[in-house]
Every structure is written in structure tokens, then in C-alpha cells.
DRENZANU-617055 format. One record per residue: x, y, z of N, C-alpha, C in turn; residue in one letter. Coordinates in steps of 0.001 Angstrom, whole numbers, padded with zeros to 6 digits, always signed. Atoms other than C-alpha are relative to their C-alpha. Layout:
N
XYZXYZXYZA...
end
This chain:
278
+000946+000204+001110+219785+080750+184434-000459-001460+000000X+000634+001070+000025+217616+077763+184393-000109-000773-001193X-000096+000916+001695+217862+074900+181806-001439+000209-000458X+001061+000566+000812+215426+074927+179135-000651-001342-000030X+000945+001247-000002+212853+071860+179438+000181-000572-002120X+000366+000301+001526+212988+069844+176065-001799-000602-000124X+001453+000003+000651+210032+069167+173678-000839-001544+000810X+000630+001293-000623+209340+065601+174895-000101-000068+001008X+000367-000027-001976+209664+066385+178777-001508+000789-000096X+001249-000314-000068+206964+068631+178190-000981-000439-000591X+001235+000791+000553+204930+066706+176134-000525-000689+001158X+000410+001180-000761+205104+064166+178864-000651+000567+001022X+001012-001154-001117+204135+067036+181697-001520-000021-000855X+001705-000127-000282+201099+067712+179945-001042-000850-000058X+000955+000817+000134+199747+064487+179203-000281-000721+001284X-000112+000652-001594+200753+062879+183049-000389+000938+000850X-000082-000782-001344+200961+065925+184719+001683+000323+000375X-001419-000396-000570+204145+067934+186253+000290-000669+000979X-000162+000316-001413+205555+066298+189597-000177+001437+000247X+000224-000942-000803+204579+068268+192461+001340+000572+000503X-001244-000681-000418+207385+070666+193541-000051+000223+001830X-000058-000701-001487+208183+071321+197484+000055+001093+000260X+000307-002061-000536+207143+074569+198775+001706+000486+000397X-000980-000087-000371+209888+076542+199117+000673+000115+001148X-000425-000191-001563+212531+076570+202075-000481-001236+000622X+000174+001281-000690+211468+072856+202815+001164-000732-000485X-000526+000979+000199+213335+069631+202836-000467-001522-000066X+000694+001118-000512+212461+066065+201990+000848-000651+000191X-000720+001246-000536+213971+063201+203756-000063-001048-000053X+000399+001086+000285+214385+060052+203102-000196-000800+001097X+000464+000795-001593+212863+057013+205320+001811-001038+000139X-001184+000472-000185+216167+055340+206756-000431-001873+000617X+000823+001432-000904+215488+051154+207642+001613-000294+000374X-001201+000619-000203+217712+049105+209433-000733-001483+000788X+000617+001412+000301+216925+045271+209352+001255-001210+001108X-000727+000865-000922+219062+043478+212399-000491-001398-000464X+000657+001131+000275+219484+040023+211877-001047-000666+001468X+000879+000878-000771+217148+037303+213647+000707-000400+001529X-000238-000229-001479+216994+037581+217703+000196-002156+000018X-000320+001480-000372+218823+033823+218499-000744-000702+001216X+000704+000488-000628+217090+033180+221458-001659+000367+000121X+001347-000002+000529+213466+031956+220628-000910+000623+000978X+001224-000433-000512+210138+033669+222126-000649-001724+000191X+000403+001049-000148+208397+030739+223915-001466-000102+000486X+001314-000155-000246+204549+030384+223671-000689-001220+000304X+001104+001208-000081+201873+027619+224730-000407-000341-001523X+001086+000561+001061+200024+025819+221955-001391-000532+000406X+001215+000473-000512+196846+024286+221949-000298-000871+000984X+000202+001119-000877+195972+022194+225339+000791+000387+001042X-001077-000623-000556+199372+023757+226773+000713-001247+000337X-001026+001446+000007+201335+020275+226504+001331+000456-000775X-000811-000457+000822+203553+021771+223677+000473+001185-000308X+000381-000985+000396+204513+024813+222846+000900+000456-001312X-000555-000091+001269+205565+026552+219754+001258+001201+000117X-001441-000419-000244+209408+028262+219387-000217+001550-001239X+000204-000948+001188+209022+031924+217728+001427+000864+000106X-001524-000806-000078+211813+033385+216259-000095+001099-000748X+000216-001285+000225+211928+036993+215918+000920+000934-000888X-000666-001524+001021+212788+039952+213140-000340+000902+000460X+000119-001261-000758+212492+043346+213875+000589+000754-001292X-000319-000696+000728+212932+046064+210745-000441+001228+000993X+000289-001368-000370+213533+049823+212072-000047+000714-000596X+000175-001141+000369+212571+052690+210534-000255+001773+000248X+000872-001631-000434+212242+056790+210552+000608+000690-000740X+000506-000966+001459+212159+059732+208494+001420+001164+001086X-000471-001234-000373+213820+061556+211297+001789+000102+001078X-001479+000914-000951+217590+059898+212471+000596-000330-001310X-000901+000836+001358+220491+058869+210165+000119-001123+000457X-000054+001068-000283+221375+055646+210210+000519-000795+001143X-000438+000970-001068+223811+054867+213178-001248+000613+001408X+000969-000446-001479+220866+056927+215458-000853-000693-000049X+000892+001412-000148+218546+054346+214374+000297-000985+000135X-000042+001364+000105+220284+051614+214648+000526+000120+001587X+000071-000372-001949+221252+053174+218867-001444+000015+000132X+001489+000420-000470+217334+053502+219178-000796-001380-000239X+000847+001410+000293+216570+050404+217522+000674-001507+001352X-000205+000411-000756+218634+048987+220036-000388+000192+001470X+000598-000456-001175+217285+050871+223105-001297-000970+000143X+001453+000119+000334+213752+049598+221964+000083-001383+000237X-000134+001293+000256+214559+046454+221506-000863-000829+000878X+000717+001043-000959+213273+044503+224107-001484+000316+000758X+001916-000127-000129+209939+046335+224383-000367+000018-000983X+000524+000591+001256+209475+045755+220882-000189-002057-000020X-000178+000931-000271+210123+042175+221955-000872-000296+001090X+000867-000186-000918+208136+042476+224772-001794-000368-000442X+000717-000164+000808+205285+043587+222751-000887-001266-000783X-000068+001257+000865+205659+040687+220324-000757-001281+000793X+000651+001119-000779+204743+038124+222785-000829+000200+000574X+001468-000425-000730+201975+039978+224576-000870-000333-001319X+000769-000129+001277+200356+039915+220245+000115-001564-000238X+000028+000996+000519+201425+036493+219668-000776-001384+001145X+001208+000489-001214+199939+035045+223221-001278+000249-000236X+001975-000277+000199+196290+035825+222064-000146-000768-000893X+000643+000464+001165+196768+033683+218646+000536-001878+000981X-000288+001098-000057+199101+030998+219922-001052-001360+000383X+000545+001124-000377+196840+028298+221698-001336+000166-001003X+000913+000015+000986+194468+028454+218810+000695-001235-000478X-000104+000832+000830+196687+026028+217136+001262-001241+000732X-000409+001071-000542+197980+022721+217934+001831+000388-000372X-001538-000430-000058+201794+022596+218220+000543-001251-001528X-000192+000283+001137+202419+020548+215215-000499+001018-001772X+000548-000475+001130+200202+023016+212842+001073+001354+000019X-000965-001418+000369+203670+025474+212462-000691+001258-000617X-000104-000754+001058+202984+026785+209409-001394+001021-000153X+001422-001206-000413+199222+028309+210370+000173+000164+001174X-000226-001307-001097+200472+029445+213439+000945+000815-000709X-000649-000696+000386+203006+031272+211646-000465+001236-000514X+001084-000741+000266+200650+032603+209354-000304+001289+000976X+000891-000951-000544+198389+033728+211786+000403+001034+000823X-000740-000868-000871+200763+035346+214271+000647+001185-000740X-000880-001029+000391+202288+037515+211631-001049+000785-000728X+000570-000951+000201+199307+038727+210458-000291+000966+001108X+000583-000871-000898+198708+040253+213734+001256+000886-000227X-001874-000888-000336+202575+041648+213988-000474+000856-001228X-000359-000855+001219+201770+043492+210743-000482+001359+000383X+000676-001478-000746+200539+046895+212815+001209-000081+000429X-001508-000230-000538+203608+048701+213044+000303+001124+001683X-000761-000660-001251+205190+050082+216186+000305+001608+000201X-001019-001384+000075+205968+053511+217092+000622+000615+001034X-000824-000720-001708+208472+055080+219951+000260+001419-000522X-000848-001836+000599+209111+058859+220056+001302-000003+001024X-000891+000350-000698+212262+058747+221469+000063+001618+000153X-000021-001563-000347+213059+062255+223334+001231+000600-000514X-000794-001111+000370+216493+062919+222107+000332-000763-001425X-000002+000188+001517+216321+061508+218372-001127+000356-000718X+001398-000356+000889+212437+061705+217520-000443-001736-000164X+000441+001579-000115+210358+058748+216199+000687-000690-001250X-000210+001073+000237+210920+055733+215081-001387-001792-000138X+000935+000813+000482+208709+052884+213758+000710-002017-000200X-000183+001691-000516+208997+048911+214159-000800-001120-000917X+000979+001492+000559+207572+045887+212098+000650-001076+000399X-000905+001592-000115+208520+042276+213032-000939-001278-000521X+000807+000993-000076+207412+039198+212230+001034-001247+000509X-000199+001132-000704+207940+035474+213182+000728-000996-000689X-000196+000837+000715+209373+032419+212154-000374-001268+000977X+000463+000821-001080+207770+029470+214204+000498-001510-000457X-000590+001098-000318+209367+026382+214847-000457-000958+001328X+000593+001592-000514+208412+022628+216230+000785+000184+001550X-000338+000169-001484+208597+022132+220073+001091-001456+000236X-001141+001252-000082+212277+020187+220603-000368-001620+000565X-000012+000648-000534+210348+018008+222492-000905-001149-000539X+000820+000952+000997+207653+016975+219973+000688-000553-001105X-000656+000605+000930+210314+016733+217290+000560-001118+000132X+000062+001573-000088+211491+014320+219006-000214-001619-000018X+001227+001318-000151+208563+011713+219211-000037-000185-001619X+000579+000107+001377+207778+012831+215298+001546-000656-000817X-001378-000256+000957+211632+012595+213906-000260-001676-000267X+000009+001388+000575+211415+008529+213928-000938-000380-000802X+001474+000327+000704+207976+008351+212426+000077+000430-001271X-000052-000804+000862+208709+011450+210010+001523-000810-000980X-001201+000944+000592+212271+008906+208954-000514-000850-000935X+000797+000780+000254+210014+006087+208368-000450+000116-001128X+001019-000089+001297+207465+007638+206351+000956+000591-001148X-000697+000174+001254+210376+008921+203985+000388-000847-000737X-000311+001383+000758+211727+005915+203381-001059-000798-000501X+001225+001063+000720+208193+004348+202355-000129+000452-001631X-000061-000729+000742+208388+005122+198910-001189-000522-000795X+001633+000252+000858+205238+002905+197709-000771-000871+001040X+001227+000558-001091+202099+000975+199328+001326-001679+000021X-000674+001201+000200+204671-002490+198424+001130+000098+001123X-000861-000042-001662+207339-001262+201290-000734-000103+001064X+000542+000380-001857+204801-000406+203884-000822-001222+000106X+000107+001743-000548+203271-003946+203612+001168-000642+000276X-001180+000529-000098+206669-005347+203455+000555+000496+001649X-000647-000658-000908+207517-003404+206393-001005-000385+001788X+000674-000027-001293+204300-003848+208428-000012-001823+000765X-000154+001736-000353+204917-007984+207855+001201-000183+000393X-001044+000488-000849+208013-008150+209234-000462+000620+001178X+000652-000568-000908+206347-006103+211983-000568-000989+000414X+001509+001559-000527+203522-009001+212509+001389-000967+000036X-000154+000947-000400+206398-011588+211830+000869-000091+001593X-001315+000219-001401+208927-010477+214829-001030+000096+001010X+000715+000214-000892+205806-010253+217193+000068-000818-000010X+000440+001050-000322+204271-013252+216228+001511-001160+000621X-001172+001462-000098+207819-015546+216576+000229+000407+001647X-000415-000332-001073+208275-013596+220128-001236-000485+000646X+001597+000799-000773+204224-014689+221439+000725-001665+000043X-000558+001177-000188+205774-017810+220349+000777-000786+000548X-000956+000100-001011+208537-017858+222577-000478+000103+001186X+000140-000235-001890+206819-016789+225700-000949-001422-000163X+001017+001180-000297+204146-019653+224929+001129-001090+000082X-001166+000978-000325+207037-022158+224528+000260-000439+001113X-000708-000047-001402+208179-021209+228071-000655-000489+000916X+001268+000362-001121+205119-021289+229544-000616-001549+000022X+000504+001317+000283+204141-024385+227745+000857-001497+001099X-000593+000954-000052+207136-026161+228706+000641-001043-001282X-000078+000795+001138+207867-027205+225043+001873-000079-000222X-002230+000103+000467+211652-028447+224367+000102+000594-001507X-000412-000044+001343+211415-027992+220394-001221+000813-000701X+001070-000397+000911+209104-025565+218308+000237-000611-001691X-000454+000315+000940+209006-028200+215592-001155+000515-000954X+001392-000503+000991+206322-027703+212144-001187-000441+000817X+001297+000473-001187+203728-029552+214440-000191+000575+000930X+000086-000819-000574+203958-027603+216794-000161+001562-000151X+000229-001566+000314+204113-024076+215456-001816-000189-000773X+001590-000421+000916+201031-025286+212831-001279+000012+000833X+001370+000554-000722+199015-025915+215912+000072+001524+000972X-000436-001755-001301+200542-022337+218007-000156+001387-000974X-000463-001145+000592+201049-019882+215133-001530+000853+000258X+001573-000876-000168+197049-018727+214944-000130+000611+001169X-000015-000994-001469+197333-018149+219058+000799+000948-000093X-000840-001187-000031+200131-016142+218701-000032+000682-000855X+000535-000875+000920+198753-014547+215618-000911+001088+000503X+001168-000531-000248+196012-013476+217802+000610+001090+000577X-000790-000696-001047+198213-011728+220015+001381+001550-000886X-001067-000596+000536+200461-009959+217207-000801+000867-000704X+000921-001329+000744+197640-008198+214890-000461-000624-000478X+001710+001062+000300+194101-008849+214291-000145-000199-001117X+000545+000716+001193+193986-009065+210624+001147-001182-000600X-000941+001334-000051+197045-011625+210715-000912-001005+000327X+000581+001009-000835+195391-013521+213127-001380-000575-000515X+001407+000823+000505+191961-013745+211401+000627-001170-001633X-000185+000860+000992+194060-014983+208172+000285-001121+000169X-000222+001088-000663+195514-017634+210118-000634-001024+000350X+001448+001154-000740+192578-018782+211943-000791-000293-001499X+000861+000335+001262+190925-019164+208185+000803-001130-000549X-000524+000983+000621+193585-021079+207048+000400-001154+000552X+000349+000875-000605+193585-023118+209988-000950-000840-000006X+000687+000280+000501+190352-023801+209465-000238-000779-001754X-000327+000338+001007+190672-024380+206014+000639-001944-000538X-000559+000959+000244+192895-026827+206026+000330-001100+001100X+001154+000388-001288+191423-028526+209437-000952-000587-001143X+000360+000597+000548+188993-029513+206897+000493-001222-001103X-000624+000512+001055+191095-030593+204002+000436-001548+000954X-000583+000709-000419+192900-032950+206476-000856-000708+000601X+000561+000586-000691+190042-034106+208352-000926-001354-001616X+000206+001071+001096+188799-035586+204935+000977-001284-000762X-001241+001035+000688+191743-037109+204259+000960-001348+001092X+000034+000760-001493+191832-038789+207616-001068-000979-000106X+001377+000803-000048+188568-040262+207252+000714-001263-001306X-000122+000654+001151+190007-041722+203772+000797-001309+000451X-000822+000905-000371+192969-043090+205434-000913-001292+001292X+000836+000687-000574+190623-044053+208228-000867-001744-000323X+000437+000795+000926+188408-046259+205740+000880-001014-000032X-001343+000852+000573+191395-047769+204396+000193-001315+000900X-000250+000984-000880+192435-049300+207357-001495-000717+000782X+001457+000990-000211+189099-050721+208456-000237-000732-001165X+000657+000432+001228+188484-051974+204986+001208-001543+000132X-001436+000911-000024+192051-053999+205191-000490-000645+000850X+000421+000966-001818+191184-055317+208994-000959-000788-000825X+000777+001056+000559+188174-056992+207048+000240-001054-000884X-000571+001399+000883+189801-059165+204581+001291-000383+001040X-000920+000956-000897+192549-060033+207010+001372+000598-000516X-001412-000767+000325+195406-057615+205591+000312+000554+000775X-000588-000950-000861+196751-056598+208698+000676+000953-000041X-001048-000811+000453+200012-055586+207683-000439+001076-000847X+000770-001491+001045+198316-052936+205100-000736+000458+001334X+001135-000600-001344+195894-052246+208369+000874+000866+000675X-000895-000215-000953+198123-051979+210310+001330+001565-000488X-000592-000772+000442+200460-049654+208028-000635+001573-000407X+000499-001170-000053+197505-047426+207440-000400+000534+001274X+000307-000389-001371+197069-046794+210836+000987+000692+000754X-001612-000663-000974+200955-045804+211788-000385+001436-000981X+000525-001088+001283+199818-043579+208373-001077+001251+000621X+001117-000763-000441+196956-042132+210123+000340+000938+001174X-000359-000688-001227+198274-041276+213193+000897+000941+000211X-000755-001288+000328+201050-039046+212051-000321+000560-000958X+000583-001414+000628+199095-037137+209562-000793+000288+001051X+000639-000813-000664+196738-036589+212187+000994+000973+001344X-001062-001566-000713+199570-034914+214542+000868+000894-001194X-000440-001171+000879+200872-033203+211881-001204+001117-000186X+000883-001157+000329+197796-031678+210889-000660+000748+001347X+000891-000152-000937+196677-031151+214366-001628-000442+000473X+000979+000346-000698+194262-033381+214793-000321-000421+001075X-000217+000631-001229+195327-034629+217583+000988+000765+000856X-001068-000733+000274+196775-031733+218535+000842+000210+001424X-000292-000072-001256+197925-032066+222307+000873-001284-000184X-001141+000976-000009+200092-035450+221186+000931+000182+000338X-001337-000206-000311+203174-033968+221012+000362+000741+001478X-000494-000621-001089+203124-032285+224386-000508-001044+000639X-000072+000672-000887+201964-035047+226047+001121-001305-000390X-000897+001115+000504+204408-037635+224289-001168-001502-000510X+001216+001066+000315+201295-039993+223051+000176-000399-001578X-000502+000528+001260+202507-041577+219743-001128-000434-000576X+001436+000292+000985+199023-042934+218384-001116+000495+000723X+000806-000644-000722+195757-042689+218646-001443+000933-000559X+001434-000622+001120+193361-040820+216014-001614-000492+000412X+000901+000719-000930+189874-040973+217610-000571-000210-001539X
end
């Protein structure tokens, strides 16, 4: 005897509708999956140019309507490697589209293709059905080059580090230009006279917008000093005329070492020439 339906089941039949019943003498079956983990050794494709290539690492979900579970998970293993197979014949048509740094849209794009599922009829289980997709990963060899750069730029945490960072950059060049000129020069001592008259060359040589600040403030103060040369200059001519040697004479030892200091005379110290201001 068959249960009576209550009032509210049938309410709900007539306003939705009954489920459909299975004809009789049928059976329905449920779909059975089986989800292996991730194949360890990567699928290896070109990228764009074929310098790099990109590392794909493979899933594989099995399915079918018509196997219990350990017969799909023996066919899903049979299959395996022409489902794998497969995979890289679909993902070879997208790969060199994209540069080997752009992962994450090759990833993308490769798994939209993988999304057309698979099917094997296997002869002594029946069929069976396949989806996989990808997980794409950086070429060991580019990570390499990027990992110090990609360090770097973490640690920059505002525009005030990477100046800080790029001037000690400019200063360990410039002090090393300075060393090979030394050598070459022949100089025993890089004293202040000497560097204020070298630093702008070897500025030039370390990075160009150093080097133009340098040469400005060389300039700069190349003027300042050349006026103040002339003053001292004066001085001592003015003295020589009344007969104040000693003052003459004192602005003149005066003159001659501000002008190697400032570089006016700026080859003194390497030749050993103690006066002299033209």
C-alpha cells in the first residue's frame, strides 16, 4: 500500500510541478569523479621568442556514469598519459603567444582551451570523461635573473629608499672611477684638492644626472672663486704700490692656495708647482 501524499506536498506539486518519474524497469546512476592529485613532473612548453619557457603543472578530474569507483580510478590511470599527451598538443598552440614572465595570462588562456572535456570508451568498462587544467609556473631559469630584482623592489618601501639606495649606487661608482684615475694619474694622495678638481670626471663616468649636477656646481663655484681671486688679486697689487710688501707679499701666498684649492690652477698639485695664479 502506498503512503498517502500530504496536503502541502501536493500543494507544492501543483504549483512547481511533480518531479518526473523514471519509466519503469530503468535505473539511474550516479556520475562517479575521481580527482588524482597534481602530476609532479611539469609539462614543458616554449614561450614567446622560445628563450624561456613556461612550467605547466597538470590536474586531471575523471568521470563516468558507467564504472564504480575503483574502475575509474584503473581507467583513469590507463588514460593517463594520453590525457597528458593531449594536454600539451592544446596548450602548444596558446603557449608562445605569451612572454614567459606573463604566468598568470598564460594560465588563463591555456585553461580556457583545456575546458572541452575528454572522452575514452574503454572496451571492457565503457566511457569515461576527462577535464584538466593547468597551473603555470616561472621558467627556473628566469626566476633566477628576476629573484634579486623582485628582493630589491620589496624592500623599497617609499620613493626616499630608492634615492637613498640609487646614491649610494652613484657614490661606490664614482669613489671606484676615482681610483682607477688615481692609478693612471700617478697621484700619491686623493686629498680635497684633488678630488674637487676629479670628482665631476668621475661623475661623468658613474651616472649622467650626477655628473651634470657636479659639472654645475663646478661651474658654479669656478665662478664664485674666480671673483674672489681677482679680489685677493687687487689686494696685492694695491699693497705693491704703496710699498707694503709684507701685506703684498702675504696676499699673494693667500692667493695662490685658494687658487689650488679651488682649482684654479688646477694641474699644481700634480705637477708639485707651489705658486703661481696667472
Amino acid at each position: 500500500m502506498s503512503r498517502k501524499r500530504g496536503i502541502f506536498r501536493r500543494m507544492f506539486d501543483r504549483i512547481f510541478g511533480a518531479p518526473d518519474k523514471a519509466p519503469v524497469g530503468t535505473t539511474t546512476r550516479r556520475i562517479v569523479e575521481y580527482a588524482p592529485p597534481a602530476d609532479e613532473e611539469p609539462i614543458v612548453v616554449y614561450a614567446k621568442a622560445g628563450v624561456y619557457s613556461l612550467r605547466l603543472i597538470p590536474t586531471f578530474r575523471w568521470s563516468s556514469k558507467m564504472m564504480d569507483y575503483d574502475q575509474l580510478v584503473k581507467c583513469a590511470d590507463r588514460y593517463h598519459d594520453v590525457a597528458r599527451t593531449t594536454l600539451l598538443d592544446r596548450a602548444w598552440t596558446i603557449a608562445p603567444e605569451f612572454h614567459a614572465v606573463d604566468v598568470a595570462e598564460a594560465e588563463a588562456a591555456i585553461n580556457r582551451v583545456l575546458a572541452e572535456e575528454l572522452c575514452f570508451d574503454d572496451e571492457d568498462e565503457g566511457r569515461l570523461g576527462c577535464t584538466s587544467a593547468v597551473r603555470v609556473l616561472l621558467d627556473p631559469e628566469l626566476r633566477e635573473h628576476l629573484l634579486p630584482v623582485e628582493k630589491r623592489r620589496l624592500t623599497l618601501n617609499s620613493d626616499h629608499e630608492l634615492a637613498m639606495l640609487h646614491a649610494s649606487l652613484v657614490e661606490e661608482r664614482t669613489q671606484r672611477w676615482l681610483q682607477v684615475i688615481k692609478v693612471l694619474e700617478e697621484i700619491d694622495v686623493l686629498g680635497p684638492d684633488e678630488r674637487q678638481l676629479l670628482v665631476p670626471f668621475a661623475a661623468s663616468l658613474a651616472d649622467k644626472d650626477f655628473a651634470g649636477v657636479m659639472h654645475g656646481l663646478g661651474a658654479h663655484r669656478g665662478e664664485l672663486a674666480r671673483d674672489l681671486a681677482a679680489v685677493l688679486r687687487n689686494a696685492r697689487t694695491d699693497h705693491e704700490h704703496v710699498g707694503l710688501y709684507e701685506f703684498a707679499n702675504a696676499y699673494d701666498k693667500a692667493l695662490q692656495a685658494f687658487c689650488r684649492r679651488m682649482g684654479l690652477t688646477p694641474f699644481a698639485w700634480v705637477q708639485g708647482i707651489e705658486g703661481g695664479a696667472e
